[in-house]
C-alpha positions in Angstrom: 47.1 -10.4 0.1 46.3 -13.6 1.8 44.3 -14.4 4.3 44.1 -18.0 5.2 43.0 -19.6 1.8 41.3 -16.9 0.9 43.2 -14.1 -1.6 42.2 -10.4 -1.0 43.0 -8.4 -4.2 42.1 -4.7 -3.8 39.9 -3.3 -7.0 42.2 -1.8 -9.7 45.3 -3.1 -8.5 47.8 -0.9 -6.7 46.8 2.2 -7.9 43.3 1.5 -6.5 44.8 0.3 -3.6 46.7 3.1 -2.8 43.7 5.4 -4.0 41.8 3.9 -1.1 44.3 4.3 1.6 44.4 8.2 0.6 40.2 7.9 1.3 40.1 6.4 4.0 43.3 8.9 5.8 41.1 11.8 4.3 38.0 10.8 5.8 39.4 9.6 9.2 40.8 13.3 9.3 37.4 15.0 8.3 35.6 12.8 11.1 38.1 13.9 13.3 37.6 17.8 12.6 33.9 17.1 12.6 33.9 15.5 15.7 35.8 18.3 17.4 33.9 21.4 16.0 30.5 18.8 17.1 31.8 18.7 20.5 32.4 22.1 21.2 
């Protein structure tokens, strides 16, 4: 992935790129739950 001249390459190639994505989705989800049962 490039951004301008600089090249983004995500650790471990695509299998750590895809490992994060999985991560970050789970943690957004958890925050999200968290948030709710916070707020009530």
């Amino acid at each position: 992935m490039r951004i301008g001249n600089v090249e983004i390459r995500p650790l471990g190639g695509g299998l750590g790129c895809l490992g994060m994505i999985l991560v970050s989705i789970l943690l957004s989800v958890l925050c999200t739950v968290g948030a709710n049962l916070f707020i009530r």
